[in-house]
C-alpha positions as CSV (number, residue, x, y, z in Angstrom):
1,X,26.5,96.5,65.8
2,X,26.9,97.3,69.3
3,X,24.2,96.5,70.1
4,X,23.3,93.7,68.7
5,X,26.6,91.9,69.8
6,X,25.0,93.1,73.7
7,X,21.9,91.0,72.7
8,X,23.7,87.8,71.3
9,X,25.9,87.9,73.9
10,X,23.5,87.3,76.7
11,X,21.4,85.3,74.7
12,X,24.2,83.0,73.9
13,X,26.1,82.7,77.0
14,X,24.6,79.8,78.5
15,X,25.6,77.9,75.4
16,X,29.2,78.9,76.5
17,X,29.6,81.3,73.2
18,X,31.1,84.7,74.4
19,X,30.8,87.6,71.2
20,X,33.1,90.5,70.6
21,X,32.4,93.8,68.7
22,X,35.6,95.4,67.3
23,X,35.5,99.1,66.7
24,X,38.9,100.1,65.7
25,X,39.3,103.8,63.9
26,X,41.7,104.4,60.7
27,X,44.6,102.1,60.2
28,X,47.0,102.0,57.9
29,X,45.6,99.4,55.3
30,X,45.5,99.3,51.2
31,X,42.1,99.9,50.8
32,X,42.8,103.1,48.7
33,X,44.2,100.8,46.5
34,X,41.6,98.4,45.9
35,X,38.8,100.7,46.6
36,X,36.1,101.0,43.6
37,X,34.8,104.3,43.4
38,X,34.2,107.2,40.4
39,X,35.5,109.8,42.9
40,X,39.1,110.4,42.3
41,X,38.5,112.7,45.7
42,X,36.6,110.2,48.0
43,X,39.9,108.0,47.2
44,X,42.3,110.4,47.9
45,X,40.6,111.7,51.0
46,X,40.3,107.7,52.0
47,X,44.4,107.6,51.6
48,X,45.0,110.5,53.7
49,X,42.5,109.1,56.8
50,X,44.0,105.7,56.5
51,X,47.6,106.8,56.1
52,X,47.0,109.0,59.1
53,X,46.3,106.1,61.4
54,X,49.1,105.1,63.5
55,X,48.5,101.5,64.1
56,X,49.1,99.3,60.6
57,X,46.5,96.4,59.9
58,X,48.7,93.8,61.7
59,X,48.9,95.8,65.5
60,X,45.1,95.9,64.7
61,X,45.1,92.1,64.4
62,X,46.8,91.4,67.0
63,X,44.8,93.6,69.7
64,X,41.4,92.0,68.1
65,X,43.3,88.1,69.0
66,X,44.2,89.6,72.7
67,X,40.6,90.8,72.7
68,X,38.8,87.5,71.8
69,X,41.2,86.0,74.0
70,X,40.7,87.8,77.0
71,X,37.1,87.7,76.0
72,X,36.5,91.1,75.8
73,X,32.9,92.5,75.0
74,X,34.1,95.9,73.2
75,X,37.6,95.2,71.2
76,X,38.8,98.9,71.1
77,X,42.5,98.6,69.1
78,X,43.0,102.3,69.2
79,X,43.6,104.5,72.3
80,X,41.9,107.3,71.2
81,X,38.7,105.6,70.1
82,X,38.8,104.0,73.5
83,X,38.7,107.4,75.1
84,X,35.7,108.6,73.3
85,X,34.2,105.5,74.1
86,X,34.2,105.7,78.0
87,X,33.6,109.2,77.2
88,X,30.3,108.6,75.7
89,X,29.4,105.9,78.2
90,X,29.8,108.1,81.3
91,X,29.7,111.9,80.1
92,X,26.8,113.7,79.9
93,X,25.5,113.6,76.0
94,X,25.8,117.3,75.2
95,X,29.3,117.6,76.8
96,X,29.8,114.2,74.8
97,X,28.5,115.6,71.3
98,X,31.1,118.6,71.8
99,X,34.1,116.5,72.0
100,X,32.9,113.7,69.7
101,X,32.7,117.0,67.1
102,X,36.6,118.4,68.2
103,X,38.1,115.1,67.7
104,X,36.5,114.5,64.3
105,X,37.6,117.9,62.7
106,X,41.1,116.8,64.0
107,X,40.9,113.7,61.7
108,X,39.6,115.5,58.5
109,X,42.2,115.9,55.9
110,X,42.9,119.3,55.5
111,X,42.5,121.1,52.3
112,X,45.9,121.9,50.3
């Protein structure tokens, strides 16, 4: 998706049409709830991730509006996922890969 809002957006900026790609990370959201799935586990593990985000659905909203506003190319609503983001734009990929790795086994539920 990245990339493809890079393409439309310089192939659609001479018709005054700016495009925004929002990558926000877990927020706090009832999906668990209206989640379809045979899994009891894949929903439970879903309600910990979202539960564990610490911006709700509306402080999402309301950095995306800032973002479009501002006309932002990469919406980022979460500090952290902003981080690894400029982390994989200018680190080097392996040194990337190893910190991309540490901060997702912080976000896994753990087991009780």
């Amino acid at each position: 998706m990245v990339a493809l809002s890079g393409t439309l957006e310089q192939e659609l900026m001479d018709a005054g049409i700016h495009v925004s790609v929002v990558c926000p990370s877990f927020f706090q959201t009832n999906l668990e709830e209206t989640m379809r799935t045979t899994d009891p586990g894949l929903k439970k593990m879903m309600g910990k991730l979202l539960s564990s985000g610490k911006l709700t659905a509306e402080q999402v909203a309301e950095r995306i509006v800032l973002g479009v506003e501002k006309h932002e190319s990469y919406i980022l609503p979460h500090i952290a996922g902003e981080r690894l983001w400029l982390a994989k734009r200018y680190l080097p990929q392996r040194l990337y890969s190893k910190l991309f790795q540490r901060s997702v086994s912080r976000m896994k539920p753990r087991k009780s």
